[in-house]
ROBA-542003 format. One record per residue (C-alpha): residue number from 1; residue in one letter; z, y, x. Coordinates in nm, 4 decimals, decimal comma. Last residue first. Example, Ala and Ser with C-alpha at 12.3 -4.5 7.8 and 13.67 -1.06 7.14 Angstrom:
! ROBA-542003
+-----+--------+----------+----------+----------+
! num ! residu !       up !    north !     east !
+-----+--------+----------+----------+----------+
!   2 !      S !   0,7140 !  -0,1060 !   1,3670 !
!   1 !      A !   0,7800 !  -0,4500 !   1,2300 !
+-----+--------+----------+----------+----------+
END
This chain:
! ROBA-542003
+-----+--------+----------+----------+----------+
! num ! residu !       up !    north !     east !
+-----+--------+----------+----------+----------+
! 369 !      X !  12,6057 !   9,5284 !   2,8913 !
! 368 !      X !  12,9487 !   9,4372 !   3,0067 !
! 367 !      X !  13,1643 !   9,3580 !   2,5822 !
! 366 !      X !  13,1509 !   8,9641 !   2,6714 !
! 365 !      X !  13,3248 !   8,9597 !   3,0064 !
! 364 !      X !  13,6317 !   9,2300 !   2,9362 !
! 363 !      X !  13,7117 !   9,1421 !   2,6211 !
! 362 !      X !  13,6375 !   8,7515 !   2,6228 !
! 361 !      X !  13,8642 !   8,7605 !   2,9758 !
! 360 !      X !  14,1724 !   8,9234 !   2,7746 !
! 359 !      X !  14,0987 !   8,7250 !   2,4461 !
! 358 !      X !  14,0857 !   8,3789 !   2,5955 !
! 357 !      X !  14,3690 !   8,2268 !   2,4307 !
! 356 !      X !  14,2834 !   8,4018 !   2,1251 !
! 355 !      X !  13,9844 !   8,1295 !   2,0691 !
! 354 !      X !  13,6250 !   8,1255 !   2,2009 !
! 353 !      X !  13,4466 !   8,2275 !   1,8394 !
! 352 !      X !  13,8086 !   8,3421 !   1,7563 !
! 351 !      X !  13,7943 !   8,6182 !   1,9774 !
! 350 !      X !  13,4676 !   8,7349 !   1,8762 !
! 349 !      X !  13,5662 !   8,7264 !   1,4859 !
! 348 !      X !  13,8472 !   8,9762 !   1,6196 !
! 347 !      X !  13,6293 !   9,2282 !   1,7947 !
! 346 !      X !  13,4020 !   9,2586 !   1,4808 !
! 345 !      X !  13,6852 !   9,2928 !   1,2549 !
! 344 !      X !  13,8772 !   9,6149 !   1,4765 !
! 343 !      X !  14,1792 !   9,6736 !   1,3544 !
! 342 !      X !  14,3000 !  10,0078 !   1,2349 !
! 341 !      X !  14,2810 !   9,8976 !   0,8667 !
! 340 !      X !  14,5189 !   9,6099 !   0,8913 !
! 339 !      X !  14,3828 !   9,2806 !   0,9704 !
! 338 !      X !  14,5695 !   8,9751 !   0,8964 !
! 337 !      X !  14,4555 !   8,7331 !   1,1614 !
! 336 !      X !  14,4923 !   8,3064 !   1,1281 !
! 335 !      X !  14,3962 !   8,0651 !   1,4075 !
! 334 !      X !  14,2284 !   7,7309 !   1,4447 !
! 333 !      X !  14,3126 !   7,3105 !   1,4023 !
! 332 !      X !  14,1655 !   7,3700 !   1,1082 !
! 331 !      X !  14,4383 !   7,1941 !   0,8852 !
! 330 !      X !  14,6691 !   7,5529 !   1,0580 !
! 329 !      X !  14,3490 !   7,7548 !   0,9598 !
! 328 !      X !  14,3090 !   7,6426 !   0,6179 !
! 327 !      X !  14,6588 !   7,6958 !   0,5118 !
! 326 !      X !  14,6676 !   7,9847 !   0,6837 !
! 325 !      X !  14,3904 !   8,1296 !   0,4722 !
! 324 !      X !  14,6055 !   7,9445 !   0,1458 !
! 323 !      X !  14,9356 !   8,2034 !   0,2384 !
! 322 !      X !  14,7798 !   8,5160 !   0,3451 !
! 321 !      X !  14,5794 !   8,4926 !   0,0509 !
! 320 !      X !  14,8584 !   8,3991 !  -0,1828 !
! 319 !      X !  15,0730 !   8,7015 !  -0,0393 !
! 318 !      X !  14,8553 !   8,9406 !  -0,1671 !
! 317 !      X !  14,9988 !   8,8376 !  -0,4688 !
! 316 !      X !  15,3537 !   8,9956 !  -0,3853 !
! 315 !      X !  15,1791 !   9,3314 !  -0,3380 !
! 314 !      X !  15,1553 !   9,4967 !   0,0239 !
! 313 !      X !  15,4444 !   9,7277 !   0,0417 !
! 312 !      X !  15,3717 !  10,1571 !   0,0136 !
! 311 !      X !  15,1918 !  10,3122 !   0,2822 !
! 310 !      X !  15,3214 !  10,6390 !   0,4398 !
! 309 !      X !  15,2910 !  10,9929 !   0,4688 !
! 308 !      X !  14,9681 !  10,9743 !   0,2636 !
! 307 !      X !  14,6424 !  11,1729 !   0,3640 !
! 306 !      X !  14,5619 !  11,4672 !   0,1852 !
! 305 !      X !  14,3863 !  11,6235 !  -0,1303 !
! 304 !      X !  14,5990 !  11,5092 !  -0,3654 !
! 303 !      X !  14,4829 !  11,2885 !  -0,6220 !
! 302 !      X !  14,1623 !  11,2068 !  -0,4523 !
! 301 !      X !  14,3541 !  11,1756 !  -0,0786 !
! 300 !      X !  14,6272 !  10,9503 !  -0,2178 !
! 299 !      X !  14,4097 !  10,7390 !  -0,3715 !
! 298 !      X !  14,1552 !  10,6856 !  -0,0910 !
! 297 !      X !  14,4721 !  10,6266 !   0,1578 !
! 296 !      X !  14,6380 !  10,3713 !  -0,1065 !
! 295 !      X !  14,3578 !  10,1893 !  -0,1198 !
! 294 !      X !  14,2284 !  10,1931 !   0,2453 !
! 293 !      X !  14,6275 !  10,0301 !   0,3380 !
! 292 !      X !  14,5384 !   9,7627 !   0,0215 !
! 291 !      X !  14,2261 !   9,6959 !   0,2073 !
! 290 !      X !  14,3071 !   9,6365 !   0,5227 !
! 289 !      X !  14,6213 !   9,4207 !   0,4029 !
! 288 !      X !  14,3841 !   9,2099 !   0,2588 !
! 287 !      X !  14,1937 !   9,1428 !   0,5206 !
! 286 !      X !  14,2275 !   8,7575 !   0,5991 !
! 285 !      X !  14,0493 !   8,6303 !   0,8779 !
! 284 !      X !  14,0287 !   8,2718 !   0,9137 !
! 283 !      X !  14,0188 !   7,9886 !   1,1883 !
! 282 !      X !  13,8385 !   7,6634 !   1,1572 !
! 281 !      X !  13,7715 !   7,4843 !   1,4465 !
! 280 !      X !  13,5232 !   7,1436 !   1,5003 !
! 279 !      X !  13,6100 !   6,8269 !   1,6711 !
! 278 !      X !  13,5393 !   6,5804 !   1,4202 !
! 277 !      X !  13,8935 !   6,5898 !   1,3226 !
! 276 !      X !  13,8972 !   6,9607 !   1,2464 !
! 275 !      X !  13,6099 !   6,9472 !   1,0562 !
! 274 !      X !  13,8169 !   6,6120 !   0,8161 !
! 273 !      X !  14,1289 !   6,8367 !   0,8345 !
! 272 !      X !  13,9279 !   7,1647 !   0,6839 !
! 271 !      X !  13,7857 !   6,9479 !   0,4334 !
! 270 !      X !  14,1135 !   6,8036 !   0,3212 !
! 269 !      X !  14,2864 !   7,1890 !   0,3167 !
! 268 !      X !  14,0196 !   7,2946 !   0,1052 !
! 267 !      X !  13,9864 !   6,9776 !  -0,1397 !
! 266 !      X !  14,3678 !   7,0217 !  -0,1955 !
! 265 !      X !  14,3722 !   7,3762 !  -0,2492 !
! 264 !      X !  14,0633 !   7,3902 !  -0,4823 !
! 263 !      X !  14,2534 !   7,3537 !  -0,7814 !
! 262 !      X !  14,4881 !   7,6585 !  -0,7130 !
! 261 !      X !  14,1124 !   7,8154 !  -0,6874 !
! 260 !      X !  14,0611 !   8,0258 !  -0,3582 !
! 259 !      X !  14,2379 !   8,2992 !  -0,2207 !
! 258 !      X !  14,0656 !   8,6473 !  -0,2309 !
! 257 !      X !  14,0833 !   8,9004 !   0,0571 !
! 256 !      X !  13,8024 !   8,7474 !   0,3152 !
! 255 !      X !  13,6969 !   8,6667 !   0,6211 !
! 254 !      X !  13,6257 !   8,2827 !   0,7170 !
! 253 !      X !  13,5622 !   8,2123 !   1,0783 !
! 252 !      X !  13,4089 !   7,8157 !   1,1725 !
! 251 !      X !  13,3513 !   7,7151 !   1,5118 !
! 250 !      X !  13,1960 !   7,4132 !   1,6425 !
! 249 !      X !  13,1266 !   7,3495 !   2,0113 !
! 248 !      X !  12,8709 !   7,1578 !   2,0780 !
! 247 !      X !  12,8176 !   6,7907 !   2,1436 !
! 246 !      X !  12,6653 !   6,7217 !   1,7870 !
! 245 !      X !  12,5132 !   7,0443 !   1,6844 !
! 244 !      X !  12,5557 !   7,2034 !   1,4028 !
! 243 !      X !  12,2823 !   7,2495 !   1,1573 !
! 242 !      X !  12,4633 !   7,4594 !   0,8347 !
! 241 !      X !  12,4741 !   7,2813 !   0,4648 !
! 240 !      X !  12,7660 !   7,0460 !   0,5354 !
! 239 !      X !  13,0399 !   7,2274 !   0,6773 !
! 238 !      X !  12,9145 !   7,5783 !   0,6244 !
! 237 !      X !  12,8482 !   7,4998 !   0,2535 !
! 236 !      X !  13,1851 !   7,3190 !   0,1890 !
! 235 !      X !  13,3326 !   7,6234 !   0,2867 !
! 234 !      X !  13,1884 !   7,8551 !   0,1007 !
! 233 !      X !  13,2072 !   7,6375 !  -0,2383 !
! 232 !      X !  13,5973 !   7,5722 !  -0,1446 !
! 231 !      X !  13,6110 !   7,9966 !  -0,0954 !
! 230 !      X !  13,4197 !   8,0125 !  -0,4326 !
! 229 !      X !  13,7009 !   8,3442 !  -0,6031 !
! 228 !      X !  14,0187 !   8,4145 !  -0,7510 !
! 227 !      X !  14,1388 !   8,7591 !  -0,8534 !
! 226 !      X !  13,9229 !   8,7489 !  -1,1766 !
! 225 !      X !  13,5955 !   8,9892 !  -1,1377 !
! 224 !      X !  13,4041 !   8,8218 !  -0,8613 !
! 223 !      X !  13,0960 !   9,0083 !  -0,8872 !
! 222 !      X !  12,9130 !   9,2308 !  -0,6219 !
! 221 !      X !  12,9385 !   9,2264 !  -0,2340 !
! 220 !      X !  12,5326 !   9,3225 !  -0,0831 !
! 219 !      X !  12,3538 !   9,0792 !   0,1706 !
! 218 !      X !  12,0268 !   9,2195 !   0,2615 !
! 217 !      X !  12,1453 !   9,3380 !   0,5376 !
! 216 !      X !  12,3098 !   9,0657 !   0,6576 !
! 215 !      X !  11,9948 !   8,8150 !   0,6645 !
! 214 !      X !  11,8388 !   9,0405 !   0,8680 !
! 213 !      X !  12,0775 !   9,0498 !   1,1178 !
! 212 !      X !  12,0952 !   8,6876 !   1,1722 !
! 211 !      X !  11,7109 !   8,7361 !   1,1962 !
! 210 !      X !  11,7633 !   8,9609 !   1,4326 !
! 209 !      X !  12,0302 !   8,7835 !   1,6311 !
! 208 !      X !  11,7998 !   8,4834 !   1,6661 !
! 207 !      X !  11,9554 !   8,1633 !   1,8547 !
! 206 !      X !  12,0301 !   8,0392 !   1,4739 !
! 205 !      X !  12,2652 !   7,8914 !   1,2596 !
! 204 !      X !  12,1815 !   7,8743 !   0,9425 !
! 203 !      X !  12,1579 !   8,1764 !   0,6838 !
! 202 !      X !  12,3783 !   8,0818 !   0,3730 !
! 201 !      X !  12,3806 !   8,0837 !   0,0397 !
! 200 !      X !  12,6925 !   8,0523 !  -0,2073 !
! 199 !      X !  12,7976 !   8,1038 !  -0,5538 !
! 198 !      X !  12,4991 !   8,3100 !  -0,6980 !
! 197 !      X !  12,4587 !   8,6225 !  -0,9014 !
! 196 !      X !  12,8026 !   8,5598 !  -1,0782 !
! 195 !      X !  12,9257 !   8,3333 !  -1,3511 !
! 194 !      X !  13,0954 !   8,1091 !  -1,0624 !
! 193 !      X !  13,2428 !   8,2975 !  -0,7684 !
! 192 !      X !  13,1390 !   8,4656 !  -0,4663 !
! 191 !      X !  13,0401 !   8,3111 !  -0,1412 !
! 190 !      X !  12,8490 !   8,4072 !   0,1688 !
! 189 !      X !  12,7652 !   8,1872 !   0,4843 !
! 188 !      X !  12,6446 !   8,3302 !   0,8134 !
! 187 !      X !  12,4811 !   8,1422 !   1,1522 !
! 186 !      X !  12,5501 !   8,2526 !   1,4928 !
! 185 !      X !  12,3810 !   8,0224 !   1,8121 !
! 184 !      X !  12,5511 !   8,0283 !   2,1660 !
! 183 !      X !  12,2920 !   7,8933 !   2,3921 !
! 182 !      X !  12,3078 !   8,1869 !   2,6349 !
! 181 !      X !  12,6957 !   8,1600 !   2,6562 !
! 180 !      X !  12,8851 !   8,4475 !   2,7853 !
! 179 !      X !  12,6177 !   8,6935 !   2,7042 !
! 178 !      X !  12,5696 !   8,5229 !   2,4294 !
! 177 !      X !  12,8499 !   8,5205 !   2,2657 !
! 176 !      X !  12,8394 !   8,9523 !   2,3170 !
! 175 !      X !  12,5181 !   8,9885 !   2,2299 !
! 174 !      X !  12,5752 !   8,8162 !   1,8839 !
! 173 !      X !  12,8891 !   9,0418 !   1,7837 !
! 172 !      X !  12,6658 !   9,3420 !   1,9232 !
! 171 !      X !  12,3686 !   9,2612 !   1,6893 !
! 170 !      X !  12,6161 !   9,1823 !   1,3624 !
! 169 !      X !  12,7986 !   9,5577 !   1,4785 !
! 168 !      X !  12,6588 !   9,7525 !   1,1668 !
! 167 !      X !  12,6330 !   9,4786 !   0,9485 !
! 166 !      X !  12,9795 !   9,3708 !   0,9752 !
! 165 !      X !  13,1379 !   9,7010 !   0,8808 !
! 164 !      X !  12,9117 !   9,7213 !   0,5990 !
! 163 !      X !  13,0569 !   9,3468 !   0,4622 !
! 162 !      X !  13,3902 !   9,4899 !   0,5399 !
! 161 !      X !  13,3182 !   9,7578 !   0,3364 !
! 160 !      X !  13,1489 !   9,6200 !   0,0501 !
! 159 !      X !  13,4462 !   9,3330 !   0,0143 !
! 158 !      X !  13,5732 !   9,4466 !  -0,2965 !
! 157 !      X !  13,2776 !   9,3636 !  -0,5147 !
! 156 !      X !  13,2642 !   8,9980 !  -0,3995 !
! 155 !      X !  13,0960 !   8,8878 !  -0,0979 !
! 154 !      X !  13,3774 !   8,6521 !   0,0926 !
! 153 !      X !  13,2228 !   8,6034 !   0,4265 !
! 152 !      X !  13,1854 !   8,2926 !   0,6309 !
! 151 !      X !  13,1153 !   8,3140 !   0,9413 !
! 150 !      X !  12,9596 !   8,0315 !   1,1693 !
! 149 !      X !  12,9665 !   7,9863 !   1,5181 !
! 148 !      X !  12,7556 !   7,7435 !   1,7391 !
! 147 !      X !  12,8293 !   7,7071 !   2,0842 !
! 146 !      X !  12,6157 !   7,5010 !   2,3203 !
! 145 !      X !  12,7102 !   7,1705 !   2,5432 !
! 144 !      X !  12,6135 !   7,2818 !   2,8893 !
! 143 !      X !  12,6720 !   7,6629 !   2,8416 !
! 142 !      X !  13,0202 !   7,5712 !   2,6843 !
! 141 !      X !  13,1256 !   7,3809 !   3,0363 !
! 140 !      X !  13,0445 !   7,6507 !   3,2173 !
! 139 !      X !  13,2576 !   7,8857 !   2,9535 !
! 138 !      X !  13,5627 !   7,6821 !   2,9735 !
! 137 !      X !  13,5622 !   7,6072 !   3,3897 !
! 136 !      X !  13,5158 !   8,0190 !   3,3939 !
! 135 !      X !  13,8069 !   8,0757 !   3,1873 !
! 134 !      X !  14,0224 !   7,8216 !   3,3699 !
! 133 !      X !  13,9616 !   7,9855 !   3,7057 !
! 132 !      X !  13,6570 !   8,1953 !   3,8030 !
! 131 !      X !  13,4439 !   8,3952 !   3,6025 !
! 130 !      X !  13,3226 !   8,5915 !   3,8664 !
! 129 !      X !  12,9745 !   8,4365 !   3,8621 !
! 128 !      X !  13,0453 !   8,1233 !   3,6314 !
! 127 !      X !  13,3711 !   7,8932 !   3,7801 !
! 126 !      X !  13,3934 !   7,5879 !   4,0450 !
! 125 !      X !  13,4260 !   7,9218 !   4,2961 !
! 124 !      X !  13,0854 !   8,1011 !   4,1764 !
! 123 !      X !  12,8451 !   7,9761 !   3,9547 !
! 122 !      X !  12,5887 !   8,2540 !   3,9306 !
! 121 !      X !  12,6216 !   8,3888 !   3,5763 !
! 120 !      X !  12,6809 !   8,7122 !   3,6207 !
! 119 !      X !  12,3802 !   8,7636 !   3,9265 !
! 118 !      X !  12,4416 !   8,8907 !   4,2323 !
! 117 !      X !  12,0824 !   8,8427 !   4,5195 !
! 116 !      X !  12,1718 !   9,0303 !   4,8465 !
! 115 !      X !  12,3040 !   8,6922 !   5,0368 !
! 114 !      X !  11,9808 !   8,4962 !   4,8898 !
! 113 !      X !  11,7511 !   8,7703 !   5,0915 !
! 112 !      X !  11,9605 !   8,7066 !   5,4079 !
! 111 !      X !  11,8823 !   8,3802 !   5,3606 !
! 110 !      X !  11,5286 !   8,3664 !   5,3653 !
! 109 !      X !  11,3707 !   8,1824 !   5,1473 !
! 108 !      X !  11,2136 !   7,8045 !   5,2472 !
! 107 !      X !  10,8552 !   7,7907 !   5,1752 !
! 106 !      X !  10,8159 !   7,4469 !   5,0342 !
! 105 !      X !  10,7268 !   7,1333 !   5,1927 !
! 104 !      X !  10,3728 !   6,9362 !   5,3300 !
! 103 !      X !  10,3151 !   6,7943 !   5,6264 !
! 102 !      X !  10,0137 !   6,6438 !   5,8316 !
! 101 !      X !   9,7723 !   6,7554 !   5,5579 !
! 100 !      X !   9,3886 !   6,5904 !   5,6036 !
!  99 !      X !   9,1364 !   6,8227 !   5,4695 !
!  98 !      X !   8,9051 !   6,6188 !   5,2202 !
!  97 !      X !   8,6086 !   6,4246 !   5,3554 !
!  96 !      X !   8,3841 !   6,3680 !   5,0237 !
!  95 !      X !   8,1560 !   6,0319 !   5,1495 !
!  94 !      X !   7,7804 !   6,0650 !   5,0463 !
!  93 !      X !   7,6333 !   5,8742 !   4,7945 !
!  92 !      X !   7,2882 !   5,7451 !   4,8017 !
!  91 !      X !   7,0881 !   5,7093 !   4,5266 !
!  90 !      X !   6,8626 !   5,3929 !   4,5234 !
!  89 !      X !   6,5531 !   5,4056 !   4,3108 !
!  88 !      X !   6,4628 !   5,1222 !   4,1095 !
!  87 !      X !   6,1021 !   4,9563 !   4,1047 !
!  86 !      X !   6,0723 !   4,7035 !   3,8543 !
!  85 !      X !   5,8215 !   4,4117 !   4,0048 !
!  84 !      X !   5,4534 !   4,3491 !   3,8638 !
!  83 !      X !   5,4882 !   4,0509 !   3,6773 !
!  82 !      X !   5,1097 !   3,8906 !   3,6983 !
!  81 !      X !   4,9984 !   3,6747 !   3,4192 !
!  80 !      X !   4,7388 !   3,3782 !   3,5132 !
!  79 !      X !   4,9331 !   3,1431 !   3,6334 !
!  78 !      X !   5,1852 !   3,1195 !   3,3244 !
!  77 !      X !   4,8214 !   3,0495 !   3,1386 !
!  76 !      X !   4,7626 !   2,7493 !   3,3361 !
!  75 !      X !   5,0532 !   2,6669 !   3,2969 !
!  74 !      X !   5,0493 !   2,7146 !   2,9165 !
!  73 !      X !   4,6622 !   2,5109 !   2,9540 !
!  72 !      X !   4,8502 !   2,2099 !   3,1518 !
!  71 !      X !   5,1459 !   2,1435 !   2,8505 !
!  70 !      X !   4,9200 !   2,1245 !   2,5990 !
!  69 !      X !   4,8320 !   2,3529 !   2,3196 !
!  68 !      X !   4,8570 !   2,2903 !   1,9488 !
!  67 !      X !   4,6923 !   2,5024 !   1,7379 !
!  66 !      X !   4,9148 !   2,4764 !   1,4405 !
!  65 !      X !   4,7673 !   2,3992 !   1,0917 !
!  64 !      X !   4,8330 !   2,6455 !   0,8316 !
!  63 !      X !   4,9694 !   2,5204 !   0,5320 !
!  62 !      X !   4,7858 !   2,6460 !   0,1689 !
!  61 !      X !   5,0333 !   2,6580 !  -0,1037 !
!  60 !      X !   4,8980 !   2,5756 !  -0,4324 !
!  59 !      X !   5,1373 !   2,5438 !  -0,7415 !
!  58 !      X !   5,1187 !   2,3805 !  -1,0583 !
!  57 !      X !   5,3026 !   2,5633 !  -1,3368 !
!  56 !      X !   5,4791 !   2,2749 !  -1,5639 !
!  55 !      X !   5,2937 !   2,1090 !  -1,7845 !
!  54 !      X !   5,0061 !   2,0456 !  -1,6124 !
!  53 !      X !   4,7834 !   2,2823 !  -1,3820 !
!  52 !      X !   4,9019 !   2,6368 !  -1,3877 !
!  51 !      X !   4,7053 !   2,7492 !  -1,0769 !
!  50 !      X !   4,9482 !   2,8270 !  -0,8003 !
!  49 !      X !   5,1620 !   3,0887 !  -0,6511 !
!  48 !      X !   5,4999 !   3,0317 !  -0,5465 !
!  47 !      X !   5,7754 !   2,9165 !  -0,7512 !
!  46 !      X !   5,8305 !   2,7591 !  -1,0625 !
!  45 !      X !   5,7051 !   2,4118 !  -0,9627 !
!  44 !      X !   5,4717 !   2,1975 !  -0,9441 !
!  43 !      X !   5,2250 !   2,0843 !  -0,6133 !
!  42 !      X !   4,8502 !   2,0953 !  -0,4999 !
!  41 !      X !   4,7796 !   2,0164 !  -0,1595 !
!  40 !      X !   4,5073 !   2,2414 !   0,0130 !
!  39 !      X !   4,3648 !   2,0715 !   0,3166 !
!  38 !      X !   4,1413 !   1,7903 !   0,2102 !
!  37 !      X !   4,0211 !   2,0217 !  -0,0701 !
!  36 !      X !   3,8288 !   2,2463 !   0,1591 !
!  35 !      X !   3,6790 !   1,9686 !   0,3776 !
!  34 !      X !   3,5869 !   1,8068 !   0,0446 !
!  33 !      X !   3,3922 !   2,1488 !  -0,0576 !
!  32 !      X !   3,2321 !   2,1386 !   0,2574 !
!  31 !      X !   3,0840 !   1,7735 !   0,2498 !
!  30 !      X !   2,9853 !   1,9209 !  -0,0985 !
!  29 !      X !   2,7896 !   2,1845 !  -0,0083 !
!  28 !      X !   2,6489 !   2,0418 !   0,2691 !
!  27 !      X !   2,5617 !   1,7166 !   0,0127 !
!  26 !      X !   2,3754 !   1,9770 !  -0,2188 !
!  25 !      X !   2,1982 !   2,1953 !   0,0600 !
!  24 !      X !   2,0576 !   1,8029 !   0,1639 !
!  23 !      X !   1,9721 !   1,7145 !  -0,2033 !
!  22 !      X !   1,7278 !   2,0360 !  -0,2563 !
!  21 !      X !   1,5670 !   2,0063 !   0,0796 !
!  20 !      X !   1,5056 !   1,6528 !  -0,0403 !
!  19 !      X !   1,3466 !   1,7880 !  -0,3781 !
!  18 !      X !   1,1576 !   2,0425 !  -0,1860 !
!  17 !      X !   0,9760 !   1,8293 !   0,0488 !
!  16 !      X !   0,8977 !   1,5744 !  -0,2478 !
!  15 !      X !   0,7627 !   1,8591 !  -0,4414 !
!  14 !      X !   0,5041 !   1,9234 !  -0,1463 !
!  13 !      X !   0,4296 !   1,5331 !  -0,1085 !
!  12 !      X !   0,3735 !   1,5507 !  -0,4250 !
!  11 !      X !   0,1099 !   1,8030 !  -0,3970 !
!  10 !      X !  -0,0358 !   1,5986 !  -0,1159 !
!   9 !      X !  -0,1255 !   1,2962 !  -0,3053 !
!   8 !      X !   0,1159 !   1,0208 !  -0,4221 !
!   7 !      X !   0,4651 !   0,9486 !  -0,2518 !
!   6 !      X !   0,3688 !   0,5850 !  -0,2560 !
!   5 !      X !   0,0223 !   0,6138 !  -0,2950 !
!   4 !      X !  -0,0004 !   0,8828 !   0,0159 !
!   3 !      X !   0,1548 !   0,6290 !   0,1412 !
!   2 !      X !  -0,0584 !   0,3235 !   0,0965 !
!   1 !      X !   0,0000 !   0,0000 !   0,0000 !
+-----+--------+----------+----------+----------+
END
């Protein structure tokens, strides 16, 4: 048989040609369509992306096949990357050389300078520059431990002039502890009675003679009224309201011309034992007599023009002051004053800040400016 009967005359042969040409596209195609599907694996689930094939979403993830290189071609590539070396500067440092000191000491003074130099309070003789003796064995050991002092003032009506006389001389009074005892601090407590402006206040203690002085000018006596007055209030506020120092000295003054409360007594003369016990001082001031000698001179003068030839007998119930204020100082473990008029206050509460036993050397040491 022939061929050209077989596949028949040339035009078949033509559509023969394209038939096969037809059928070879159409196995490429499909050789690559089973290439495609051999590496995309269908799965279910609810995540990912995929095409929604049975009941559940169906979903395609295409995995990328690793190029896997063997061990020769990454040496070969280690060979073939050059490290070019980090360069690092080197700073050099040079050695400081400081100035070698063979000694070292003070400048010594000259002594012939030290000879010239007086002071006060140079310690001189086991005493403090010229305080020598007892006195000056007292105040050295004062300087070392502090001195506080607190006055307490009785600010009813009566008392305007003894507050005024205070005021005036308040800077002096603080000078003058000072200047024996640099760390000497002054505080002030004022009392009146219940039903008035106030009962007590107080200015604490304080190295500060201005604002100790301060504090006393604004104080002004008003109230009271009956003849007995706060002095357990006054006193219970300078023990426990004021900031005293532990290893100083403690000293209390209380001036006044009223006694306290009958009821008060007891309390009074328990606080001043418990101050006293602690190592404190209480001593008191009373000035009653002051003021009943300024009475009768005031009186005298407006009825009559003149002074009075004398001064008639302090009243029985002046007595009471004299009586509970030396109560308080005797439980104080201090000292009790009855000031007449030409007394001098000021002087006296200085005194008792060191105690009467030192009243000559207080006088002449604490008054040098």
């Amino acid at each position: 048989m022939k061929l050209n009967t077989i596949f028949g005359g040339g035009g078949d042969r033509r559509a023969l040609r394209q038939r096969l040409e037809g059928y070879t596209a159409s196995a490429i195609f499909h050789i690559l369509l089973l290439l495609l599907l051999g590496s995309i694996t269908l799965s279910s689930g609810s995540e990912g992306f995929g095409f929604g094939v049975g009941p559940k979403a169906a979903r395609v993830s295409i995995v990328a096949r690793e190029n896997t290189v063997d061990d020769a071609e990454l040496e070969q590539m280690a060979e073939d990357v050059s490290l070019k070396p980090i360069e690092v500067e080197r700073i050099e440092q040079r050695p400081v050389s400081m100035p070698e000191l063979k000694s070292f000491s003070a400048p010594r003074p000259d002594s012939r300078r030290l000879a010239n130099i007086q002071t006060r309070f140079a310690p001189v003789s086991g005493g403090v520059g010229g305080l020598s003796g007892q006195f000056g064995s007292f105040i050295g050991g004062l300087r070392k431990t502090g001195l506080d002092v607190a006055i307490v003032i009785d600010a009813t009506a009566s008392m305007q002039h003894v507050i005024d006389e205070i005021k005036s001389q308040a800077g002096a009074l603080v000078s003058g502890i000072q200047r024996l005892v640099p760390i000497a601090r002054v505080g002030a407590v004022a009392f009146r009675d219940s039903g008035d402006e106030f009962v007590v206040k107080w200015r604490d203690l304080s190295f500060h003679k201005a604002k100790v002085q301060a504090w006393l000018d604004d104080l002004q006596a008003d109230g009271g009224g009956d003849y007995e007055e706060a002095v357990r209030q006054g006193l219970e506020a300078a023990i426990d309201e004021l900031s005293w120092r532990r290893r100083a000295k403690r000293v209390i003054i209380i001036v006044g011309s009223s006694p306290p409360h009958k009821s008060d007594i007891p309390a009074i003369e328990a606080l001043a034992r418990e101050f006293a016990e602690s190592g404190g001082v209480i001593s008191a001031i009373d000035v009653t007599k002051r003021m009943h000698e300024e009475y009768q001179r005031n009186l005298h003068i407006w009825l009559h023009g003149t002074e009075p030839d004398e001064i008639s007998p302090m009243p029985e119930f002046y007595n009471e002051v004299r009586a509970s204020y030396r109560s308080m100082a005797e439980n104080g473990n201090g000292e009790l004053a009855s000031l007449g008029s030409d007394a001098q206050l000021v002087q006296q509460i200085l005194y008792f800040a060191f105690g009467s036993r030192w009243e000559k050397e207080v006088a002449r040491y604490a008054g040098e400016g």
